[in-house]
BAKE-269910 format. One record per residue (C-alpha): x, y, z; residue in three letters; residue number from 0. Coordinates in Angstrom, 2 decimals. Example, Ala and Ser with C-alpha at 12.3 -4.5 7.8 and 13.67 -1.06 7.14 Angstrom:
# residues 2
12.30,-4.50,7.80,ALA,0
13.67,-1.06,7.14,SER,1
# end
This chain:
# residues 295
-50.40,-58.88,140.24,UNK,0
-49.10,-59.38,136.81,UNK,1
-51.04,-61.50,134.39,UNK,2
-50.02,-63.67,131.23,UNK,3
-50.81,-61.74,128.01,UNK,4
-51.16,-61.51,124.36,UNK,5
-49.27,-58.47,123.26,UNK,6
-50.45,-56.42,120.11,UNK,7
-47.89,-55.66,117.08,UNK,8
-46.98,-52.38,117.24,UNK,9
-44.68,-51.81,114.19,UNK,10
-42.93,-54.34,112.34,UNK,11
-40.13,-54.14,110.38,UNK,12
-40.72,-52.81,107.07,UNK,13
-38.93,-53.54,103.46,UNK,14
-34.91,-53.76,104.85,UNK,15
-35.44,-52.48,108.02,UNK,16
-33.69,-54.16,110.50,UNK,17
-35.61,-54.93,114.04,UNK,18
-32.99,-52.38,115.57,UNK,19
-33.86,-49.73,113.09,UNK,20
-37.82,-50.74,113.67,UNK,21
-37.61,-50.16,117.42,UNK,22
-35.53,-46.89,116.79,UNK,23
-39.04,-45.08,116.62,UNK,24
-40.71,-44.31,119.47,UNK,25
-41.23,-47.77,120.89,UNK,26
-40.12,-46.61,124.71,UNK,27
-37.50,-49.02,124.05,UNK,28
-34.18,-48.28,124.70,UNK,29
-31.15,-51.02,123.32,UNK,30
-27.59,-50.37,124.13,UNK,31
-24.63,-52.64,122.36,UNK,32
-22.94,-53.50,125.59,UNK,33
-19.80,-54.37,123.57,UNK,34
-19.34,-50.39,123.44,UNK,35
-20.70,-49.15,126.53,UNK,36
-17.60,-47.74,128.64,UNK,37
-20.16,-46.60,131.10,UNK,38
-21.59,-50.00,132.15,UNK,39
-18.16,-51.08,131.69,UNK,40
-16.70,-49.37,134.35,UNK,41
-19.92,-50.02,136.91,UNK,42
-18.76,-51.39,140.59,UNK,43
-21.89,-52.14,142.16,UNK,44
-21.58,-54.68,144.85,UNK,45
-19.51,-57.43,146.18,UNK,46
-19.86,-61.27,144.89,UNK,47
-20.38,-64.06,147.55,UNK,48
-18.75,-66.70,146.37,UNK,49
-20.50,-69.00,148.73,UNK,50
-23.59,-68.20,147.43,UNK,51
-22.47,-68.18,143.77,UNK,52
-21.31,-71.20,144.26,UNK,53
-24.34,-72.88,145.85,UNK,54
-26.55,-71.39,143.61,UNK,55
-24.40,-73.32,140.32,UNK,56
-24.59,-76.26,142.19,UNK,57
-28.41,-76.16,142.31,UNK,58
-28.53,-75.46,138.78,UNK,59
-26.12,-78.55,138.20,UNK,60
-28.76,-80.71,140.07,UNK,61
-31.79,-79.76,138.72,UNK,62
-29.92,-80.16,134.99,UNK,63
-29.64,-83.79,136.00,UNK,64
-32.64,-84.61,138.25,UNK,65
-35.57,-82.34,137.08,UNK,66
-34.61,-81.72,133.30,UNK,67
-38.52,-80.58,132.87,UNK,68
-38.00,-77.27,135.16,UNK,69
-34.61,-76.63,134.49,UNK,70
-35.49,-73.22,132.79,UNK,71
-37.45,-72.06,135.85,UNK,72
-34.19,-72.81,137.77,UNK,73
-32.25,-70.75,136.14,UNK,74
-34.21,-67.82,135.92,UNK,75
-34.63,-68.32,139.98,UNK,76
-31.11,-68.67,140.05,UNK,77
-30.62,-65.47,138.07,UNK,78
-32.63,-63.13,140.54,UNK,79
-30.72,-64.79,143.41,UNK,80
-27.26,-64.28,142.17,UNK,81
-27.60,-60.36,140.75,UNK,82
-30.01,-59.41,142.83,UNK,83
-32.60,-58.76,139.80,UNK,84
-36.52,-57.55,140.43,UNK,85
-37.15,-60.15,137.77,UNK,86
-35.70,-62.95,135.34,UNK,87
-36.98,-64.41,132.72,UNK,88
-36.20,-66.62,129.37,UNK,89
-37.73,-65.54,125.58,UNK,90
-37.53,-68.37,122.87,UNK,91
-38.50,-67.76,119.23,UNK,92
-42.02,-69.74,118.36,UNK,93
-41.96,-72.71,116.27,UNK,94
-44.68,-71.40,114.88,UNK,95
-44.67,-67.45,114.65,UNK,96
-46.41,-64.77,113.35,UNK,97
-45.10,-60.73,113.66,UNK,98
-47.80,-60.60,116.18,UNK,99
-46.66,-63.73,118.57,UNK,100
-43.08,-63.99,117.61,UNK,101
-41.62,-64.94,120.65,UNK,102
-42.99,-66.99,123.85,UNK,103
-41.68,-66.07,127.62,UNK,104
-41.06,-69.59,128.19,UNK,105
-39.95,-68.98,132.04,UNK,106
-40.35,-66.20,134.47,UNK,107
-39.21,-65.23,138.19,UNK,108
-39.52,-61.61,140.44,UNK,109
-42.05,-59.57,139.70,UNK,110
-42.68,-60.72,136.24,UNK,111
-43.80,-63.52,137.25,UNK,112
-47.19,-63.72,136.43,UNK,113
-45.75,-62.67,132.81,UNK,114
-44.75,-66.80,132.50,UNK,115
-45.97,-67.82,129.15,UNK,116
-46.55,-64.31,127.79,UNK,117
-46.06,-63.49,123.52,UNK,118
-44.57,-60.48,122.95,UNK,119
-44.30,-59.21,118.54,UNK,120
-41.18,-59.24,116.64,UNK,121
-41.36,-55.63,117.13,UNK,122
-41.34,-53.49,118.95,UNK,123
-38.52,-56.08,120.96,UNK,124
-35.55,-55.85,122.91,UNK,125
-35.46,-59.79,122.29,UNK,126
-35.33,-58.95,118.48,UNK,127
-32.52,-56.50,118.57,UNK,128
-30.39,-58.62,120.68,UNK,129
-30.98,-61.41,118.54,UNK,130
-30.11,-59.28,115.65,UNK,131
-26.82,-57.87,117.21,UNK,132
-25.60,-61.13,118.48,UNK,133
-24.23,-60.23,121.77,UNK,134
-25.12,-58.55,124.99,UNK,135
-27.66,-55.64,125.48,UNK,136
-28.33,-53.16,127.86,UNK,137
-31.83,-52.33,128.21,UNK,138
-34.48,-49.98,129.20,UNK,139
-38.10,-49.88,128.91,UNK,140
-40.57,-46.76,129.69,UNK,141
-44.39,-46.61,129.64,UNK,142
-44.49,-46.02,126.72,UNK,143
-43.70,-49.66,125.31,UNK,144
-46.64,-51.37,127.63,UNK,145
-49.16,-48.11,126.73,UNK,146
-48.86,-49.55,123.16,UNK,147
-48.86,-53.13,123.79,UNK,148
-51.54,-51.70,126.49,UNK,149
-50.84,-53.65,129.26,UNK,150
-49.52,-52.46,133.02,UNK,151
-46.39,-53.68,133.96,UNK,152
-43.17,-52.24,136.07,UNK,153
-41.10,-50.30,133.93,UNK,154
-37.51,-51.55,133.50,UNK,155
-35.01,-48.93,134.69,UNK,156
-32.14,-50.93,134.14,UNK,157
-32.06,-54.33,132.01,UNK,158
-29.10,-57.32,130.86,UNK,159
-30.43,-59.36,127.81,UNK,160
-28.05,-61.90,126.20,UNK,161
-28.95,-64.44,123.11,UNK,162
-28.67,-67.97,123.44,UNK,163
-29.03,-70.19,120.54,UNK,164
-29.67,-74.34,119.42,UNK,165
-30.12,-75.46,116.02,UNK,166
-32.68,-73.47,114.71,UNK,167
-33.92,-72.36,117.94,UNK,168
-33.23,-68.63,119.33,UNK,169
-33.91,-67.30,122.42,UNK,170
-32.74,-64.80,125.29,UNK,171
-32.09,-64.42,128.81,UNK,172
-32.52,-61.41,131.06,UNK,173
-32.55,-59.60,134.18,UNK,174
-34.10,-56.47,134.91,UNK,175
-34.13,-53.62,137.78,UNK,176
-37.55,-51.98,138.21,UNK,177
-36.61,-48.87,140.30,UNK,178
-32.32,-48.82,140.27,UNK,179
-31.02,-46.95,137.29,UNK,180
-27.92,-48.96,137.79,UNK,181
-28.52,-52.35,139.28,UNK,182
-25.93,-54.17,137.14,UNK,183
-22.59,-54.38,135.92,UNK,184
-19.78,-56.12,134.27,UNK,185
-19.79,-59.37,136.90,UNK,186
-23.98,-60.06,136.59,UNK,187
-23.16,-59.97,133.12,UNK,188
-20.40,-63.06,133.70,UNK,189
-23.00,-64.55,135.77,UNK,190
-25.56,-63.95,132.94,UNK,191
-23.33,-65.18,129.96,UNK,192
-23.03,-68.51,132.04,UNK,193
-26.37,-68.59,132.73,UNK,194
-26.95,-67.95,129.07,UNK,195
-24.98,-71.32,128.00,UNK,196
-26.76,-73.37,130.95,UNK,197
-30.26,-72.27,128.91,UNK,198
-29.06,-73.13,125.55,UNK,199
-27.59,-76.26,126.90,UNK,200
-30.71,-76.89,129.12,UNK,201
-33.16,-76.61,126.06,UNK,202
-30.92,-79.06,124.20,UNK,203
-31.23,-81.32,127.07,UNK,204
-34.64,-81.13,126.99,UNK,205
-34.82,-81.85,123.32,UNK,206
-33.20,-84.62,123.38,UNK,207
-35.14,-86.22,126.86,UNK,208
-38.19,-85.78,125.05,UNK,209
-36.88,-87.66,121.87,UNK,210
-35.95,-90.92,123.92,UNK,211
-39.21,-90.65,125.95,UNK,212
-40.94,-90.49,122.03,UNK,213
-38.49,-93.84,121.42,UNK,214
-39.51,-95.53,124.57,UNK,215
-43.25,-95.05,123.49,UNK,216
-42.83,-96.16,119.98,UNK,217
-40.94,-99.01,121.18,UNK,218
-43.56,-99.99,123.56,UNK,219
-46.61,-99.07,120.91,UNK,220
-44.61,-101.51,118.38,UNK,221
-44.16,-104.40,120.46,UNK,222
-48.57,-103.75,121.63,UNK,223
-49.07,-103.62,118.12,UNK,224
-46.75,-107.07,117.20,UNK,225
-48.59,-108.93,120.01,UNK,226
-52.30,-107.89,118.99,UNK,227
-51.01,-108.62,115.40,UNK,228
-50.53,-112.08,116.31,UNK,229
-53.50,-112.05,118.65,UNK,230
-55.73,-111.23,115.73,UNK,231
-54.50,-113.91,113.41,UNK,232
-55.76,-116.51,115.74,UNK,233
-59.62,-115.35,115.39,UNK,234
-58.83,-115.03,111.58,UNK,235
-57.26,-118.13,111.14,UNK,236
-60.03,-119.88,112.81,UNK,237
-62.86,-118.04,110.56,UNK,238
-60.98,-118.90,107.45,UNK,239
-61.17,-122.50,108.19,UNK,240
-64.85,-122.29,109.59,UNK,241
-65.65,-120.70,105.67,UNK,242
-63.56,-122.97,104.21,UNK,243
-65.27,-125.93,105.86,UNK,244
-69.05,-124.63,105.13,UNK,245
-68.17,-123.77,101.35,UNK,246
-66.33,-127.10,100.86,UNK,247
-70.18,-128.56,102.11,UNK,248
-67.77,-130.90,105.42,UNK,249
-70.07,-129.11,108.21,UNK,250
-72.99,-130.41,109.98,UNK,251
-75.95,-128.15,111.15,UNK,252
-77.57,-125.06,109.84,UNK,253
-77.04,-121.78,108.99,UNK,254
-78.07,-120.44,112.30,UNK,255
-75.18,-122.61,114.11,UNK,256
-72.58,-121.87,111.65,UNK,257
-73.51,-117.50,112.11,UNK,258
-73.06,-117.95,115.59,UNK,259
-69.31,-119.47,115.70,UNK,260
-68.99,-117.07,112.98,UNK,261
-70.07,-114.21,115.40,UNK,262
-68.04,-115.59,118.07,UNK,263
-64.77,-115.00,116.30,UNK,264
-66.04,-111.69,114.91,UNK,265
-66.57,-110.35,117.97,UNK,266
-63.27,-111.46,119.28,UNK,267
-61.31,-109.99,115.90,UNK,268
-63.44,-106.17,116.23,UNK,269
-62.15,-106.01,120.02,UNK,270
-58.47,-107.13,119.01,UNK,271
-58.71,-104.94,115.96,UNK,272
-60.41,-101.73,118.35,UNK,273
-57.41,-102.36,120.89,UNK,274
-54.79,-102.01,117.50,UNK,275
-56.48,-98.74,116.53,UNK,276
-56.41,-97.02,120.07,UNK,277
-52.51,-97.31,120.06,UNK,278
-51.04,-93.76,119.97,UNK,279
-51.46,-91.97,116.44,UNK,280
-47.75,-90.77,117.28,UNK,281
-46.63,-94.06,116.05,UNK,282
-45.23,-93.88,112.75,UNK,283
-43.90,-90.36,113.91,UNK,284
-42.47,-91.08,116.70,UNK,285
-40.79,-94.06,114.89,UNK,286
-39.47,-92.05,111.63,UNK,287
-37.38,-89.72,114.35,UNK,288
-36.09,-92.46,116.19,UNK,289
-32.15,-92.32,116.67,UNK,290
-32.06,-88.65,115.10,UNK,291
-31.15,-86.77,118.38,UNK,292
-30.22,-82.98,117.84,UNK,293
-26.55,-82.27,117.37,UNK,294
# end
C-alpha cells in the first residue's frame, strides 16, 4: 500500500544548471528526449481496440461536461485503461513552491495510487526535465531515486511523461510500467498527447467553473448585503428621530422609558449589523475578479 508523501530535496539546481543537467548526477533518474529516440520509435507492442478507445474518449467527453470537479481523475483512469499502464498520474507546478515542494501530484490511478496528492522537489524530477525540454520524455526510475527521497515505491521500468501547459500553470501527464522494460510505444504516446490537451483543457475548465461559482456568491453576498443595508436603516432612522425628539425636550416620560425604546432599536441594529459582518470575507475578492475569466 502506497501512501501520500512529502519528498525531501535532494539536489537542486545550482548557479546555470539546468534541471536536466541537475538530475544528470546520480539521481536514479533516467530522461530520454523522445523526439530522438529511434528505438521507442520503432516499438510495435500491441494492437489498439478501437472500440474501447473510443468508449473510453467518450467517457472522458462526459465527465468534461457533467463532473468538471473529477475530470483529472478521469483521465488518469482513462490513461491506465487505454495503454495498459501499472499507473497514471497528473503533476502540476504549486502556486506556491519551494525547491523542496515544487510540484503537487494532483491525480493518481494503478498502483500509485495512494501517491494522490504527493510533493515531489524541483529536483531531482522527471517532471522538471520534461518541463524544461518541452516535449515528450521517456522515463525510467531505479531505487535509487526513492532511497534518497527515502520512501518505498515500485520502480518504473518503463515511463511516457508529456507537459501540458495554461497561463502560468505547468504540469505533466504520465504513464508508467513497473515490471515491462517496454510497455509503450509510438500509439500510447498519441493516446497520451491527447490525453495531455484534455488535462490542460480540463484545468482551464476548472478555472474558469470556479470563477463563475466565485460570481454567483458575490452576487448573492451583494444583494444579502443591499437588503440588510436597507434593513438597518430602518432601526437607525427610528433612533435618530427618538434622539432628536428627547434633545429637542417634545417627549413625555423619563429617562428610564426613553433607554428602553432606545435599547429596543439597539438591539435590533447589533443583530442586523452581526448578520452584515458574517457575510463571506471573499466579498470584495470575489467581486474585483468578476468577469476576468482566464484566456
Amino acid at each position: 500500500m502506497l501512501y501520500a508523501a512529502a519528498f525531501v530535496a535532494f539536489q537542486g539546481p545550482k548557479g546555470n544548471m539546468s534541471v536536466a543537467e541537475a538530475n544528470s548526477v546520480d539521481t536514479g533518474l533516467e530522461v530520454i528526449d523522445l523526439r530522438d529516440d529511434a528505438e521507442f520509435a520503432a516499438r510495435r507492442l500491441h494492437p489498439r481496440n478501437a472500440a474501447v478507445q473510443l468508449e473510453g474518449m467518450q467517457r472522458l467527453a462526459r465527465a468534461f461536461v457533467e463532473s468538471p470537479d473529477t475530470i483529472l481523475q478521469e483521465l488518469v483512469n482513462a490513461a491506465v485503461d487505454l495503454c495498459g499502464a501499472d499507473s497514471s498520474g497528473i503533476s502540476m507546478e504549486q502556486e506556491v513552491r519551494t525547491d523542496e515542494n515544487f510540484y503537487h501530484w494532483v491525480a493518481t490511478a494503478g498502483e500509485y495510487a495512494g501517491f494522490l496528492h504527493a510533493t515531489l522537489p524541483r529536483s531531482p524530477s522527471a517532471c522538471g526535465v520534461c518541463l524544461e525540454r518541452g516535449r515528450p520524455q521517456l522515463f525510467r526510475v531505479t531505487k535509487r531515486f526513492f532511497d534518497i527521497m527515502g520512501i518505498e515505491a515500485p520502480v518504473v521500468t518503463d515511463g511516457i511523461l508529456l507537459p501540458w501547459q495554461v497561463d502560468e500553470t505547468r504540469g505533466t501527464i504520465w504513464i508508467m510500467a513497473h515490471g515491462r522494460e517496454e510497455a509503450f510505444d509510438p500509439d500510447d504516446l498519441r493516446m497520451m498527447q491527447m490525453l495531455a490537451d484534455f488535462a490542460a483543457m480540463s484545468v482551464r475548465h476548472q478555472r474558469q467553473h470556479q470563477t463563475l461559482m466565485k460570481q454567483a456568491k458575490a452576487a448573492a453576498a451583494a444583494d444579502m448585503a443591499n437588503d440588510l443595508a436597507h434593513q438597518i436603516n430602518n432601526p437607525l432612522q427610528s433612533l435618530t428621530n427618538i434622539l432628536y425628539l428627547a434633545e429637542a425636550g417634545q417627549m413625555g416620560g423619563d429617562a428610564r422609558e426613553l433607554a428602553v425604546e432606545l435599547s429596543e432599536h439597539l438591539q435590533r441594529l447589533s443583530v442586523l449589523a452581526g448578520r452584515l459582518l458574517s457575510l463571506p470575507a471573499a466579498l470584495n475578492k470575489a467581486t474585483a475578479t468578476a468577469g476576468r475569466l482566464p484566456h
